[in-house]
C-alpha positions in Angstrom: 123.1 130.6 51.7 122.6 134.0 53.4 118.9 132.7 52.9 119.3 130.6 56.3 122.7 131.5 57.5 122.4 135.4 59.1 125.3 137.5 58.9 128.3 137.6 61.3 127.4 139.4 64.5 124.6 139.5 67.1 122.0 138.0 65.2 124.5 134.8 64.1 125.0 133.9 68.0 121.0 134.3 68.7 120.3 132.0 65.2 123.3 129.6 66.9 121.3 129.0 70.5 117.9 129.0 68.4 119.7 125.9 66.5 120.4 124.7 69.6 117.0 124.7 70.8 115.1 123.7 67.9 117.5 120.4 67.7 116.3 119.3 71.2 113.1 120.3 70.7 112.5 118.4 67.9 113.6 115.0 69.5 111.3 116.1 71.9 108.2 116.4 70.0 109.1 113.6 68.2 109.2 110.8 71.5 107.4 112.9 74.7 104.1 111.4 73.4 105.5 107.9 73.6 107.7 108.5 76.4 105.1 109.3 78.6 102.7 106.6 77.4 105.2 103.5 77.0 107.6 104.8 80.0 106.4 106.8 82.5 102.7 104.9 82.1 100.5 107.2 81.4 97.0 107.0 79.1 96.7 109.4 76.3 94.2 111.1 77.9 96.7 112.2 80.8 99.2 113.0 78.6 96.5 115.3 76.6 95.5 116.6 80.0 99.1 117.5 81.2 100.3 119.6 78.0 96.8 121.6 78.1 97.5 122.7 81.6 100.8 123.5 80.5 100.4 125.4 77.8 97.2 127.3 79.7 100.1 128.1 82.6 102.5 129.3 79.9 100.3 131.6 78.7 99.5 133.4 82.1 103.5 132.8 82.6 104.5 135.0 80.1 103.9 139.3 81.2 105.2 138.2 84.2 108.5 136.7 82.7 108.6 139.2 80.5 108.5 142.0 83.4 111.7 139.9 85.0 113.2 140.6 81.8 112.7 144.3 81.4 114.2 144.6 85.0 117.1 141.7 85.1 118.0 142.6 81.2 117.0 140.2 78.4 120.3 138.3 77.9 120.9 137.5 81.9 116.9 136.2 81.9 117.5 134.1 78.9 120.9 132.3 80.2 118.8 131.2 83.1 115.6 130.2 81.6 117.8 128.2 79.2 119.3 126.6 82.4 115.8 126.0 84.4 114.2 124.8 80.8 117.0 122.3 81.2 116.6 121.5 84.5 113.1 120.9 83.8 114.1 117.9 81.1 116.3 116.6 83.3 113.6 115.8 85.7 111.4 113.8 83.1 114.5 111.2 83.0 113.5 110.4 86.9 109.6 111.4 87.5 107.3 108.6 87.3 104.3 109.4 88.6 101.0 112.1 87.3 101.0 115.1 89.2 105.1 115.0 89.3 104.9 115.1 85.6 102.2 117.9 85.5 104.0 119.6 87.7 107.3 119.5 85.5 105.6 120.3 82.3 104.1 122.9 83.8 107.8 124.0 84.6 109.1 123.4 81.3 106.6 125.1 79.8 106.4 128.5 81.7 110.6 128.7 81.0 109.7 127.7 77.5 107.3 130.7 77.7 109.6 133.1 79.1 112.8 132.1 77.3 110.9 132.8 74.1 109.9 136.4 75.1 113.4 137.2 76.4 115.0 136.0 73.4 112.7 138.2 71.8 113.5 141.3 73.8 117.9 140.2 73.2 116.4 140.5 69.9 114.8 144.0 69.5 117.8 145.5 71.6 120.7 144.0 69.7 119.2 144.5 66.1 118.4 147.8 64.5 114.2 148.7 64.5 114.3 148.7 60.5 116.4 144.8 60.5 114.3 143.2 63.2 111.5 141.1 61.3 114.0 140.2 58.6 116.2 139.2 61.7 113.4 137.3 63.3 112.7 136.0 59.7 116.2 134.1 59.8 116.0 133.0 63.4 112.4 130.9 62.8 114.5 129.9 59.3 116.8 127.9 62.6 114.1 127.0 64.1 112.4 124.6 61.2 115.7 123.4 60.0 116.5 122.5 63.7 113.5 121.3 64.7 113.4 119.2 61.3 117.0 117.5 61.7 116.2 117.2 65.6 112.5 115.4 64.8 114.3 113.3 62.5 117.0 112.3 65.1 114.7 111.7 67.3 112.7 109.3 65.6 115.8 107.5 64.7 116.6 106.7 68.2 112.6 105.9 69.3 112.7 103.0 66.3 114.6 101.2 68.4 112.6 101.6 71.3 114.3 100.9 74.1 114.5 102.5 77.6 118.0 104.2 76.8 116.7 105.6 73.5 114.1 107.0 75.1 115.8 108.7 77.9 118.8 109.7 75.1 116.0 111.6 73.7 115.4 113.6 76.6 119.2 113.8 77.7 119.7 115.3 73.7 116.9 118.0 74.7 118.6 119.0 77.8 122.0 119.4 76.7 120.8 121.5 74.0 119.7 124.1 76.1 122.8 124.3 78.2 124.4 124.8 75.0 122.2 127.7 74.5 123.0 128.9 77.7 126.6 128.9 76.9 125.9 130.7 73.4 123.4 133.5 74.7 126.6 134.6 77.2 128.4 135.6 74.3 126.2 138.2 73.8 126.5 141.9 75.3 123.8 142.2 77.8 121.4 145.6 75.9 121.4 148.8 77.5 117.9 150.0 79.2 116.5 152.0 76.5 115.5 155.8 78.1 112.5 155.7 79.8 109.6 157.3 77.5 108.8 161.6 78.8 106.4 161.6 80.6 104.0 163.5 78.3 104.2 160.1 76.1 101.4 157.2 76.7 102.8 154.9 79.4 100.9 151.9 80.8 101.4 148.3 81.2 100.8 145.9 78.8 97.7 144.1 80.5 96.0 147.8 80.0 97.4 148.4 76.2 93.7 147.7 74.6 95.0 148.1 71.0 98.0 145.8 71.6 96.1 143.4 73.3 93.4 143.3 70.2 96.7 142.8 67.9 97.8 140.4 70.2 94.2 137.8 69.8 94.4 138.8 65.9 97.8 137.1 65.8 96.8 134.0 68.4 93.8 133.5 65.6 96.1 133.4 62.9 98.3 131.2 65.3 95.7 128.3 65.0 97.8 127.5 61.7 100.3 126.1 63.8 97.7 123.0 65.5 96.4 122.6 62.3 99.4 121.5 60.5 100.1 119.0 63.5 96.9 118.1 64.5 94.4 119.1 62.3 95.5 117.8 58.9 96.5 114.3 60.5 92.9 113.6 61.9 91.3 115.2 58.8 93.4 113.0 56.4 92.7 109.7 58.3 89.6 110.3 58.8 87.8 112.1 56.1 90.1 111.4 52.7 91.7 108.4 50.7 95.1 109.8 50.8 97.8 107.4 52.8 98.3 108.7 56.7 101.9 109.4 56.3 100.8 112.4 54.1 100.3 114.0 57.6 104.1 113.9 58.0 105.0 114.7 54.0 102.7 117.8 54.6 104.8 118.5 57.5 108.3 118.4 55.9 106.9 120.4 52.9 106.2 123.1 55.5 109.1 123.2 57.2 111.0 122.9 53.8 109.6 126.2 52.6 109.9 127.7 55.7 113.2 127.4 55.8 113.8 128.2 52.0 111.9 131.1 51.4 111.1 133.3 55.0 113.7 135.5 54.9 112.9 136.4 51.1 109.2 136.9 51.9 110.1 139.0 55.2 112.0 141.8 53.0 108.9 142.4 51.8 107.6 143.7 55.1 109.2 147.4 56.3 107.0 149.2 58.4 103.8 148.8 59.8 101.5 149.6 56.9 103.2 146.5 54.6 102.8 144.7 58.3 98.9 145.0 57.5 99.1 143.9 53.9 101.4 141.0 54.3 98.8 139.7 57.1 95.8 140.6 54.9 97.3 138.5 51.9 98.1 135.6 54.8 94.5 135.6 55.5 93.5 135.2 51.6 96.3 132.1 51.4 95.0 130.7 54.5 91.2 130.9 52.9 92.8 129.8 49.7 94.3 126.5 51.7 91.5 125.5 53.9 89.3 125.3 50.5 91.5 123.3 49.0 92.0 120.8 51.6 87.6 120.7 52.1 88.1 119.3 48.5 90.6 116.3 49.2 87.7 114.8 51.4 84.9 115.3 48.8 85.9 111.5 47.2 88.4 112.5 44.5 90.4 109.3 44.8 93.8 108.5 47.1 95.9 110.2 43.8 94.1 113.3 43.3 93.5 113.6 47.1 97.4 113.6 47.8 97.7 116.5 44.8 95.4 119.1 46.4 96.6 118.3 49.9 100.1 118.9 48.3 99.5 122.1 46.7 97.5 123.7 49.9 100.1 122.8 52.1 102.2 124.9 49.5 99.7 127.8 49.8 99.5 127.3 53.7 103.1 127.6 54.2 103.4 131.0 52.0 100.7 132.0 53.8 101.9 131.1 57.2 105.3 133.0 56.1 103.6 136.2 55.2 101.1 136.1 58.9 104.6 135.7 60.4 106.6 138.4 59.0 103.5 140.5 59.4 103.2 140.0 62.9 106.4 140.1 64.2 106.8 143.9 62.8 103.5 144.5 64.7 104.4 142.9 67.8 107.9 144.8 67.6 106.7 147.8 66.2 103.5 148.4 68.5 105.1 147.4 72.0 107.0 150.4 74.3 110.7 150.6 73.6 111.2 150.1 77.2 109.2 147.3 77.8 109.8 145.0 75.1 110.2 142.1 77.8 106.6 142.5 78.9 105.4 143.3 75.5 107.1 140.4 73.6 105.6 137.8 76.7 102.1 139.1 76.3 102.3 138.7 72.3 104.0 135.4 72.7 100.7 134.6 74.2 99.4 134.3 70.7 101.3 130.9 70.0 100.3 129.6 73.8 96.4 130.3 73.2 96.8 128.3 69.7 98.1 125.6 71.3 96.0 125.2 74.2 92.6 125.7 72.1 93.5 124.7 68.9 93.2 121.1 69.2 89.8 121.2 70.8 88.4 124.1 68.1 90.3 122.1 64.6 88.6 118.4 65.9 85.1 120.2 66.3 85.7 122.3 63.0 86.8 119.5 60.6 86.6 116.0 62.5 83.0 117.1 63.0 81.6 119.6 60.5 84.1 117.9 57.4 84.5 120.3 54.6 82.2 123.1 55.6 84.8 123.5 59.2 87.4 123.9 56.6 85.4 126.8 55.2 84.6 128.2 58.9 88.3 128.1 59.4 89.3 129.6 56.5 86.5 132.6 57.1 88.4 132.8 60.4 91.5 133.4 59.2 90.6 135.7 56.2 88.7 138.6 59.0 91.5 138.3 61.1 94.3 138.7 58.7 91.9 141.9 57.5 91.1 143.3 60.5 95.1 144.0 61.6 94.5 147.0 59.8 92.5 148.7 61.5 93.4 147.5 65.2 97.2 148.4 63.8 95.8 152.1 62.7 94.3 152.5 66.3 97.4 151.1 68.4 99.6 154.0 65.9 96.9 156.6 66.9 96.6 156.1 70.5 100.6 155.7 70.7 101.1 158.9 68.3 103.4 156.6 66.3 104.1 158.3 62.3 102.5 155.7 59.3 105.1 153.6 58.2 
């Protein structure tokens, strides 16, 4: 149990408003597609259109947000990006029209942004340095088994569909966040960690050139996260015998094993240098996974086909464990004590640029190149899981930080 459930204290109340979240969210991503489409009107191509330009303003959203949080205080920026994030869904019950939707996912996106890097910042000041990625390990262990049960409310509600369901689903999301709202005030608001002497390196974020390498190393490993939504359901529709719902069993195996086994696999990462491993090894799984899935589209039959994508889904998700353990000590590790806001919104951008290019790089990789994309990928992921080494041993000499 203590697997998922964290212990009593700080990080229980932070897991709590994640679960909160991740329940809303997941009725989200399970009916925004057809609520747009069917309700509001729109063609899939506006609805595509919309979420890229949200995502893209998310991204640039985030060092500013962050730099509100370093100078409000994490917990006080949190409390009210949980409250615009839910304003923001409460306007999708009433906008009908193309730019006012833009315009609101835009909005719900940027808060999304910024309440993700200030939860990160609540994070790093209310848990110990040496606890933080095994904390961060339980709160995305919330996040899959909240965004699983939410998903599968969600779809409960759209196999009705009816206009109420569909507005419930929204209502669900925004509720959810006020409930997070309420949770997050529970918590002490951090003390400002000492500003740095000023013999130490100081700079912002935006001029941190060995974070900022870290930072695309971790949005290129990031590209796992389209591929399991986007990539694998276009590749198995289109290029193997296996049924389409493997797409979603593929999906629940993920989240399953997420949920399971990322707190074990985070104790496995203390420092900095077993940072760099656990991402090097990610890279190998991820190499390991894409070759197996170029083999479920070389004609091995429906049967066989639903094996291998079964068993690289299972390397995937170890794989996808390990990148995130590895990251988040890099990301924690690497960033000023006294700018964690900033620090967390600029590596949060990792996530944002995987979303917002993803989808175009995974259809030209494996809708259009087949199994030799898979390959590509999988070369992709395999240098970049390597390379955190060395941009990890260059951010620790220009920050004069001891090997760990």
């Amino acid at each position: 149990m203590s697997r998922v459930v964290p212990p009593a204290g700080p990080l229980r109340v932070l897991a709590l408003a994640q679960l909160a979240n991740s329940l809303g969210d997941g009725a989200f991503y399970a009916g925004s597609a057809l609520f747009f489409t069917r309700l509001v009107g729109l063609s899939p191509a506006q609805v595509g259109l919309a979420l890229t330009l949200a995502w893209a303003a998310a991204m640039l959203a985030g060092v500013p947000l962050g730099f509100l949080t370093d100078r409000w205080g994490p917990r006080r920026t949190a409390v009210l990006l949980s409250l615009a994030t839910a304003s923001a869904l409460s306007a999708f019950l009433v906008v009908r029209s193309f730019p006012l939707v833009l315009l609101t996912l835009c909005g719900y996106a940027c808060c999304q942004a910024g309440l993700a890097s200030a939860r990160q910042a609540l994070l790093a000041g209310s848990v110990a340095p040496d606890e933080r990625t095994r904390a961060r390990a339980h709160l995305q262990s919330t996040l899959n088994a909240g965004l699983a049960i939410g998903a599968g409310l969600g779809a409960l509600a759209l196999s009705v569909g009816t206009r109420p369901t569909y507005l419930a689903v929204f209502t669900i999301d925004a509720v959810s966040f006020l409930v997070a709202a309420l949770v997050l005030r529970r918590l002490p608001e951090t003390r400002p960690v000492p500003k740095a002497p000023a013999t130490a390196p100081r700079r912002s974020v935006l001029r941190d050139r060995p974070y900022t390498l870290v930072t695309l190393l971790n949005a290129i490993m990031c590209l796992n996260m389209p591929l399991l939504s986007l990539g694998l359901p276009m590749w198995i529709v289109q290029r193997t015998g296996a049924p389409a719902p493997m797409a979603a069993v593929l999906l629940v195996v993920n989240m399953l094993g997420v949920v399971a086994f990322q707190v074990p696999v985070a104790r496995r990462v203390t420092g900095l240098h077993s940072a760099t491993r656990a991402t090097r090894h990610a890279g190998v799984l991820m190499l390991a996974a894409c070759a197996l899935y170029s083999l479920s589209g070389v004609g091995v039959g429906a049967e066989a086909g639903v094996v291998i994508l079964i068993v690289a889904a299972v390397i995937q998700v170890f794989g996808e464990m390990l990148q995130g353990a590895g990251s988040w000590e890099i990301g924690f590790g690497l960033a000023q004590a006294d700018r964690q806001g900033q620090y967390q919104g600029f590596f949060g951008m990792g996530p944002q640029f995987a979303r917002t290019l993803g989808p175009v790089l995974l259809t030209a990789l494996l809708v259009t190149w087949g199994a030799p994309g898979w390959w590509a990928l999988g070369g992709l992921f395999l240098v970049a899981g390597a390379a955190f080494g060395p941009a990890v041993r260059w951010a620790r000499t220009d920050l004069g930080i001891v090997a760990s």
